[in-house]
MARKE-965397 format. One record per residue (C-alpha): residue number from 1; z, y, x. Coordinates in pm, 1 decimal, always signed. Example, Ala and Ser with C-alpha at 12.3 -4.5 7.8 and 13.67 -1.06 7.14 Angstrom:
<base 1,<+780.0,-450.0,+1230.0>>;
<base 2,<+714.0,-106.0,+1367.0>>;
***
This chain:
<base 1,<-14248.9,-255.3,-8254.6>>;
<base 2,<-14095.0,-230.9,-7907.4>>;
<base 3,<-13776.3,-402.4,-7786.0>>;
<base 4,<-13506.7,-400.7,-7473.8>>;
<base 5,<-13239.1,-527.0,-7317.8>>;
<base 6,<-13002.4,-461.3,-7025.1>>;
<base 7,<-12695.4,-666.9,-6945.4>>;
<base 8,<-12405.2,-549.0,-6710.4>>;
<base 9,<-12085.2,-706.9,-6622.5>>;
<base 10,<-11779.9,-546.6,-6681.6>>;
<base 11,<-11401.5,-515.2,-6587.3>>;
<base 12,<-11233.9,-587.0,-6909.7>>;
<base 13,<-11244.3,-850.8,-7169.9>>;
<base 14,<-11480.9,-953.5,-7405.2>>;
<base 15,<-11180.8,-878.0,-7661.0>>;
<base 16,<-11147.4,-509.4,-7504.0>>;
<base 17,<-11582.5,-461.0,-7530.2>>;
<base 18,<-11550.0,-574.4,-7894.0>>;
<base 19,<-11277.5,-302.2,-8005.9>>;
<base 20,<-11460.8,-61.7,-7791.2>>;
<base 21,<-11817.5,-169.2,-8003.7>>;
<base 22,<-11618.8,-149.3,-8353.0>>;
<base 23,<-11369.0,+93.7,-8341.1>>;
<base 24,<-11282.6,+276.4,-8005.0>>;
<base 25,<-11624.8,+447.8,-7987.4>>;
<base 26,<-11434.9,+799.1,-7909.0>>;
<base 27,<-11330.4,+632.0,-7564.1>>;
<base 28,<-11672.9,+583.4,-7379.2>>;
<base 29,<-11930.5,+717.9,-7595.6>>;
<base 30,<-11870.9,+957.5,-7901.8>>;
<base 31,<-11668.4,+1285.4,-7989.4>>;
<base 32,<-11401.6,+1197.4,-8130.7>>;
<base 33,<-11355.4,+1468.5,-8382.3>>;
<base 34,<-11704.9,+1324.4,-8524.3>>;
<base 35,<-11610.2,+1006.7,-8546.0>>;
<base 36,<-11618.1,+839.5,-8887.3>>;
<base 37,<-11658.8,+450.1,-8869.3>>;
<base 38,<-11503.2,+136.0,-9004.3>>;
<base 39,<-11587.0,-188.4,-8901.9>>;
<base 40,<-11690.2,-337.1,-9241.8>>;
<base 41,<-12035.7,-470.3,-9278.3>>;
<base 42,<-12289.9,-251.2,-9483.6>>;
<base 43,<-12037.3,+108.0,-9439.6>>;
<base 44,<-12256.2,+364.4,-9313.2>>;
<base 45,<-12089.8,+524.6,-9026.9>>;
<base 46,<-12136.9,+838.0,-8842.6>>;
<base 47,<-12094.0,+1009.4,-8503.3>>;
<base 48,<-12234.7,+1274.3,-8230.9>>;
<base 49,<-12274.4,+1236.1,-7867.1>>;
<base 50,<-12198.3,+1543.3,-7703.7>>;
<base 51,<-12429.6,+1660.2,-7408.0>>;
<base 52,<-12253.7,+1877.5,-7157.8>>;
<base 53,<-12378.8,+2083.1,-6876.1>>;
<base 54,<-12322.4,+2227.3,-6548.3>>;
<base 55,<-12446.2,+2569.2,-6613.8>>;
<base 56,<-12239.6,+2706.4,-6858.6>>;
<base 57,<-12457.9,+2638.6,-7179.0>>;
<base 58,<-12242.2,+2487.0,-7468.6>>;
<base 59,<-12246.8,+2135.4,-7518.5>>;
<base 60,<-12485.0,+2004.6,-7782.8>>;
<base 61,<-12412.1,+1755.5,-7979.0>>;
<base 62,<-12668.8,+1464.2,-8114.3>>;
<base 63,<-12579.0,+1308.8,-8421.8>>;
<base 64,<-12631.2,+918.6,-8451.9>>;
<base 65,<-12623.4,+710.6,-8766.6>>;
<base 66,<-12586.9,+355.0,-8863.1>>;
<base 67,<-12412.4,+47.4,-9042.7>>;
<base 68,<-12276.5,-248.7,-8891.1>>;
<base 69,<-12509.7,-576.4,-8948.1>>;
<base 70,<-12265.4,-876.1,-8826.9>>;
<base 71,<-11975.8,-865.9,-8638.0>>;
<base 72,<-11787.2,-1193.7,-8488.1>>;
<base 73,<-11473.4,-1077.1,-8319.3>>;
<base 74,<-11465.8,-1082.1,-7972.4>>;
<base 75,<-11849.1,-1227.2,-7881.8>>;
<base 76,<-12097.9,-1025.0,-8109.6>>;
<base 77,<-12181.4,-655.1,-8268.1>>;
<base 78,<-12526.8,-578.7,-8446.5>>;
<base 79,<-12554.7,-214.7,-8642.5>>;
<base 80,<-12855.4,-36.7,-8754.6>>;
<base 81,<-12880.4,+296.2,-8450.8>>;
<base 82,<-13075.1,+643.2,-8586.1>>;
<base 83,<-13158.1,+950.5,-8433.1>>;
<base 84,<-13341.7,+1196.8,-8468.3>>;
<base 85,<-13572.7,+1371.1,-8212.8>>;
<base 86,<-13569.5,+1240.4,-7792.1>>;
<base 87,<-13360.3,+959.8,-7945.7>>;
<base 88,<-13522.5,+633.2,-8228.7>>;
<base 89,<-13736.1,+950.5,-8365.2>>;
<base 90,<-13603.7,+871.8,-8732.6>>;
<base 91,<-13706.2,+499.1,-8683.4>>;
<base 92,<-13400.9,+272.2,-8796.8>>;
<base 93,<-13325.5,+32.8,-8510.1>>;
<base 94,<-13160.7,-239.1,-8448.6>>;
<base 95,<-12870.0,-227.2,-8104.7>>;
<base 96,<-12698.1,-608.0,-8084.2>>;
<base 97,<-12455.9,-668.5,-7832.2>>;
<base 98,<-12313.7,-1006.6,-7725.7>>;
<base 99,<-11997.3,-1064.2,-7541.5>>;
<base 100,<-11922.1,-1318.6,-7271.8>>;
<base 101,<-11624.6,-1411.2,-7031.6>>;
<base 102,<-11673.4,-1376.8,-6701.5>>;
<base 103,<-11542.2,-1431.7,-6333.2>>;
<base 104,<-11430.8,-1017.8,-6345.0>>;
<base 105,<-11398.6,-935.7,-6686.5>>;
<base 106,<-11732.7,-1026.6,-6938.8>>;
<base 107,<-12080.0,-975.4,-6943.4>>;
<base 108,<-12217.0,-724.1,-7232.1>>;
<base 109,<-12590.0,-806.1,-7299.5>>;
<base 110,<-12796.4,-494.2,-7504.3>>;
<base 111,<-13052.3,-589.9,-7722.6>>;
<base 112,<-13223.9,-232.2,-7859.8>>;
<base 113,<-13516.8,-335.1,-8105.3>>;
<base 114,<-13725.7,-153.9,-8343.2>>;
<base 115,<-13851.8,+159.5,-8145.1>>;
<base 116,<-14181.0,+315.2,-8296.0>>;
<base 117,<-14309.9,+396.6,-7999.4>>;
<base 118,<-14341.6,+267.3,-7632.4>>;
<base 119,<-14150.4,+636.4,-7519.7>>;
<base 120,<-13888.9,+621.2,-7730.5>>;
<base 121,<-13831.9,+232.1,-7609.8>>;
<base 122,<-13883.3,+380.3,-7253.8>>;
<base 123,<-13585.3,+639.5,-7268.5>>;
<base 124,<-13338.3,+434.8,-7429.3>>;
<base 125,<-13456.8,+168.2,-7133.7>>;
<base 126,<-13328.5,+456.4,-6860.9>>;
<base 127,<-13023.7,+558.3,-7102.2>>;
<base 128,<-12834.8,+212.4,-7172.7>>;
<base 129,<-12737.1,+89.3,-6797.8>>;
<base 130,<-12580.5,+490.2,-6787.3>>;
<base 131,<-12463.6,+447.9,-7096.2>>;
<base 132,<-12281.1,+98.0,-6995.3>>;
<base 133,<-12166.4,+245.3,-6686.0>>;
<base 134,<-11967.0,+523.1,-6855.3>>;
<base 135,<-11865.7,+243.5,-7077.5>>;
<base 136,<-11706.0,+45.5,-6768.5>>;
<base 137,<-11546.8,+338.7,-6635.8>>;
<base 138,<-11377.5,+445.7,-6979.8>>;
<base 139,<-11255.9,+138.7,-7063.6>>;
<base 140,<-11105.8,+70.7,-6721.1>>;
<base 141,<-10885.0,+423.2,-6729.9>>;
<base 142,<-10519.2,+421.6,-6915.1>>;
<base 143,<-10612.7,+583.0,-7273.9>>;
<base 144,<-10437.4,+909.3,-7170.2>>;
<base 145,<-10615.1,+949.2,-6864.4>>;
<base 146,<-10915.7,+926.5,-7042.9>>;
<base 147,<-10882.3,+1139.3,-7291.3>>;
<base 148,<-10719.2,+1413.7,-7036.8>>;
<base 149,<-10996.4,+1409.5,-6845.8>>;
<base 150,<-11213.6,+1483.4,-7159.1>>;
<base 151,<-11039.0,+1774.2,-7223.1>>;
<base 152,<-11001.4,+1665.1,-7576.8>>;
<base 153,<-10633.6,+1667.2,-7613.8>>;
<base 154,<-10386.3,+1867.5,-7369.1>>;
<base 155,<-10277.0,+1601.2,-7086.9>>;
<base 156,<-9906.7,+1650.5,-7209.8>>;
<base 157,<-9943.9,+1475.3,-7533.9>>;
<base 158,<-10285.5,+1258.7,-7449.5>>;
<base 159,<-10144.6,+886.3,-7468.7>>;
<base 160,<-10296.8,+660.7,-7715.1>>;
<base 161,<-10035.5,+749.7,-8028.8>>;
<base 162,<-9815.8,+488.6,-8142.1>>;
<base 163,<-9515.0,+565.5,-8326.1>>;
<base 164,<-9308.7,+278.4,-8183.7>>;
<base 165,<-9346.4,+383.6,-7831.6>>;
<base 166,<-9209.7,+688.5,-7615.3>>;
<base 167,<-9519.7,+876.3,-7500.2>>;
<base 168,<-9509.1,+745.8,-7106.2>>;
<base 169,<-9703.0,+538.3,-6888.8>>;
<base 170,<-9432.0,+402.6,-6665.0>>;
<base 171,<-9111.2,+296.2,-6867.3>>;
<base 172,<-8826.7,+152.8,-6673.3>>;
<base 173,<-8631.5,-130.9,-6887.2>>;
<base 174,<-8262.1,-139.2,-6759.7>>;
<base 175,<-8014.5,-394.6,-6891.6>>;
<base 176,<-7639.8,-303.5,-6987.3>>;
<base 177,<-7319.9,-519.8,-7085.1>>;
<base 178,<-7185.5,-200.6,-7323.5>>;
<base 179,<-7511.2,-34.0,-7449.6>>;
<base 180,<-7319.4,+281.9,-7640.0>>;
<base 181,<-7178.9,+341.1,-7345.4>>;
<base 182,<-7446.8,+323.7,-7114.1>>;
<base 183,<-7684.4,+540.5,-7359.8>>;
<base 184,<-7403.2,+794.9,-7355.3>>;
<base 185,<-7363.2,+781.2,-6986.5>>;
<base 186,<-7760.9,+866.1,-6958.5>>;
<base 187,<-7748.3,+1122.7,-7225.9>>;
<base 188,<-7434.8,+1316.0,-7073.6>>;
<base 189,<-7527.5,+1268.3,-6663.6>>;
<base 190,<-7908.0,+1260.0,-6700.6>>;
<base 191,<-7980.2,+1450.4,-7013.9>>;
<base 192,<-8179.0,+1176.1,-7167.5>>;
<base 193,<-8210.1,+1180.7,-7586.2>>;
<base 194,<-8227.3,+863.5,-7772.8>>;
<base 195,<-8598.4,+826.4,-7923.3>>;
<base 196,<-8543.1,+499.1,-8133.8>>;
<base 197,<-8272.1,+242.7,-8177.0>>;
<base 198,<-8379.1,-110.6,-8281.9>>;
<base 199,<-8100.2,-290.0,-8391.0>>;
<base 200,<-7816.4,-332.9,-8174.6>>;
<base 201,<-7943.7,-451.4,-7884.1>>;
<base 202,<-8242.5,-156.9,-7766.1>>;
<base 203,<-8277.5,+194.2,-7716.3>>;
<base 204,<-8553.9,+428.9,-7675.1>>;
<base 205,<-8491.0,+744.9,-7465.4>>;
<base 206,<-8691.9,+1026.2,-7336.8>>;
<base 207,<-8620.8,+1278.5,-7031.0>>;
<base 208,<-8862.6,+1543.5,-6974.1>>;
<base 209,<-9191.1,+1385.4,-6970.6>>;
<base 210,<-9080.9,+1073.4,-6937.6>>;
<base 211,<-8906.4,+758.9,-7120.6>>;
<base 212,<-8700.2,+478.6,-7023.2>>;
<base 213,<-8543.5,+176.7,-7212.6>>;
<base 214,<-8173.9,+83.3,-7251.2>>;
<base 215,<-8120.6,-274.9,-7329.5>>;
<base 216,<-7837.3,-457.6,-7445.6>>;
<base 217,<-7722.0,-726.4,-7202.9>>;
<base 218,<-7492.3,-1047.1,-7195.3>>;
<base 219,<-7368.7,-1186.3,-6856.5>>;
<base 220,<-7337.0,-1545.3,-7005.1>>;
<base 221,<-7669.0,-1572.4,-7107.8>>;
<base 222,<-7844.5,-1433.4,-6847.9>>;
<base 223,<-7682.4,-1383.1,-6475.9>>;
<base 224,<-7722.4,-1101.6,-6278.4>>;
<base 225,<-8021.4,-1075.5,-6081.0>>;
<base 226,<-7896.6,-993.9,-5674.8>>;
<base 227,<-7563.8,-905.3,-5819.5>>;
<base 228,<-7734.1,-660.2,-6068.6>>;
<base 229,<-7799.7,-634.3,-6440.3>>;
<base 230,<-8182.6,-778.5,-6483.0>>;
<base 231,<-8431.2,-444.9,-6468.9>>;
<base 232,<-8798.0,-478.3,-6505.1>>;
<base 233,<-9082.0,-183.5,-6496.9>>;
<base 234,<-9339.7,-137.6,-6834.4>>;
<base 235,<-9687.4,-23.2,-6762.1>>;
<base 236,<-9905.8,+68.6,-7032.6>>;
<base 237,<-10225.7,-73.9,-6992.4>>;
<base 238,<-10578.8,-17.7,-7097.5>>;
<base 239,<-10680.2,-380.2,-7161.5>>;
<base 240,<-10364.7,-616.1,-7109.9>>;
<base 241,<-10555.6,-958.1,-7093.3>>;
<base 242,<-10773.3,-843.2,-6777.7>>;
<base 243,<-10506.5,-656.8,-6637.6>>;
<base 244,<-10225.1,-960.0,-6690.6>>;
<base 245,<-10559.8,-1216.2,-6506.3>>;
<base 246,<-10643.3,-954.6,-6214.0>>;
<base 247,<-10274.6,-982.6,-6161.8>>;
<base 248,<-10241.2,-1334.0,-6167.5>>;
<base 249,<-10555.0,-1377.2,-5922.3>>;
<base 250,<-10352.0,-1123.4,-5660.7>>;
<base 251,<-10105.2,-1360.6,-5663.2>>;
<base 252,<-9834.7,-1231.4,-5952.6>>;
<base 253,<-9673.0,-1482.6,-6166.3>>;
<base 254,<-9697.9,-1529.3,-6521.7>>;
<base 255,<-9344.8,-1507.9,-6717.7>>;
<base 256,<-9536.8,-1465.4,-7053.2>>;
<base 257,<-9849.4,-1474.8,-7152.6>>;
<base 258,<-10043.1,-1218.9,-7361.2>>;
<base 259,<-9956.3,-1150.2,-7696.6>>;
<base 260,<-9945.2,-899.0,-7995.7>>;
<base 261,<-9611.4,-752.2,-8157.2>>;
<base 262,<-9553.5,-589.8,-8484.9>>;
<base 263,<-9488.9,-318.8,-8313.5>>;
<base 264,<-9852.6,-250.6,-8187.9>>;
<base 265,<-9838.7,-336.4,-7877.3>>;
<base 266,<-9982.5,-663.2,-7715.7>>;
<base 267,<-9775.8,-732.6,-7418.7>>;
<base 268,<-9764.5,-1001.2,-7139.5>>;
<base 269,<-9493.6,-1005.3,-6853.2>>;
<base 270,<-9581.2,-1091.8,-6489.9>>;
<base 271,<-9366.0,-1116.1,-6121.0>>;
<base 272,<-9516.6,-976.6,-5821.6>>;
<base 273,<-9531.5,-1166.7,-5516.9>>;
<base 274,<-9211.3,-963.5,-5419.1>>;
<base 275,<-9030.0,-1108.5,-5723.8>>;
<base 276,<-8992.3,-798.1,-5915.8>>;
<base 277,<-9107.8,-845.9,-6283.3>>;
<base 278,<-9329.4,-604.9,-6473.4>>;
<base 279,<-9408.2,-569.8,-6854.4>>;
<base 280,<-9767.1,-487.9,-6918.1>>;
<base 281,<-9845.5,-346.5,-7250.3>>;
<base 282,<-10118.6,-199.5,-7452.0>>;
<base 283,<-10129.6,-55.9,-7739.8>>;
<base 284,<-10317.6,-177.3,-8041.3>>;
<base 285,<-10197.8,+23.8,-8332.6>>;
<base 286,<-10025.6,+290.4,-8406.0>>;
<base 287,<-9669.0,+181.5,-8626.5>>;
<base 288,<-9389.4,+327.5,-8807.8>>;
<base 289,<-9085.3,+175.6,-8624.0>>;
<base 290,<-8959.6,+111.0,-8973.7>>;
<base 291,<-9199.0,-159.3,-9071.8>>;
<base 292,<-9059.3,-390.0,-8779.8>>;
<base 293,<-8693.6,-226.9,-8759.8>>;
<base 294,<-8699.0,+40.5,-8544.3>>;
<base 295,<-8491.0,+330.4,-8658.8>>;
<base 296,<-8680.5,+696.5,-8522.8>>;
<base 297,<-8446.0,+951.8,-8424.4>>;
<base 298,<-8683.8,+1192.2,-8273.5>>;
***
């Protein structure tokens, strides 16, 4: 039997390179209309790798199959990898992968073992490091940029779906003393419709392509900023955690520290070194607003 392994570091988390291993395989590596894969060890799962070309000849797809063999969240993936033909050659083979932080992100170390033959080992050998570079470029793009790019979804409505969030990248969060009247102010002067109201004190809106929050605001709790209500910018992120310590190591400040909501989002809040704060957030399920609150309105 013939073995491998290539190692490469990359610019996300470990946590980020284990979702991608167990369940965000349509980002970097399979199409995701073929796509069918839990992470439960023992499930077979299922997927094609679509091979494109430059001179007009349709894309042909490669169908992979497997099961997951041990999985420990955040530092290790092993499955069972099959293909047929230029790929294992029918053999069932083993792929582990093992996760560590590091200085940029975290080192991914392949282990591909099992091959039949010394060619088939010698082809996966040249396909892994582009396989792992893909990898690091997918993972580092916003979801919807990635999957415009793909052509798999129309740009329009290509963000990562979550039910509980307007479908933007850049959401402006603007505090108000009288909320009804401020969201009726931006609906009459701006044309902006409410998306979701959560509670009393938050409102969703959308104008155009774009989304903004209206949040409810007491003076004696928290003074104006420079004579202003306090406003802050959300960016949805690809990875939060890498994003929220590449941030931090360009000299932001941390206001809070990465964490998940029951909304699906995981969310962290830095200041730049100009002072002005910014909410990253990334999205890590999709939920209905009404299992947390939220009431959807459109």
């Amino acid at each position: 039997m013939f073995a491998l392994t290539v190692s490469r570091e990359m610019p996300v988390s470990a946590a980020a390179l284990y979702r991608a291993w167990t369940s965000e395989w349509h980002r970097w590596f399979a199409e995701a209309d073929s796509l069918r894969m839990s992470a439960d060890i023992g499930v077979p799962f299922f997927f094609e790798v679509g091979q494109r070309f430059d001179d007009g000849r349709p894309m042909q797809r490669h169908p992979h199959y497997g099961r997951f063999l041990s999985l420990v969240p955040d530092e290790y993936v092993s499955l069972t990898w099959v293909t047929g033909t230029g790929g294992t050659e029918g053999a069932e083979t083993v792929v582990s992968a093992h996760f560590a932080p590091s200085e940029y992100g975290a080192m991914v170390t392949v282990t591909h073992e099992g091959f039949g033959s010394e060619s088939a080992r010698d082809r996966h050998a040249y396909a892994w490091p582009l396989v792992l570079e893909q990898q690091a470029a997918a993972l580092q793009q916003p979801w919807h940029d990635h999957v415009a790019m793909s052509g798999s979804v129309d740009a329009s409505t290509a963000l990562r779906p979550n039910r509980s969030m307007p479908q933007a990248s850049l959401i402006p969060v603007r505090s108000y003393p009288d909320l009804d009247a401020a969201v009726t102010w931006l609906h009459e002067a701006l044309g902006c419709r409410v998306r979701l109201r959560i509670a009393d004190h938050r409102v969703q809106l959308t104008v155009g392509n774009g989304a903004l929050i209206a949040a409810a605001w007491d003076a004696s709790s928290a003074p104006a900023a420079g004579g202003r209500p306090p406003a802050t910018l959300m960016v949805r992120v690809a990875d939060v955690d890498t994003t929220f310590a590449r941030a931090l190591a360009l000299g932001a400040t941390a206001v809070v520290e990465p964490g998940d909501h029951p909304y699906g989002e995981r969310q962290a809040i830095v200041r730049d070194p100009a002072g002005h704060s910014w909410t990253l957030s990334q999205t890590i399920g999709d939920v209905d607003p009404s299992e947390w609150g939220g009431e959807l309105v459109q």
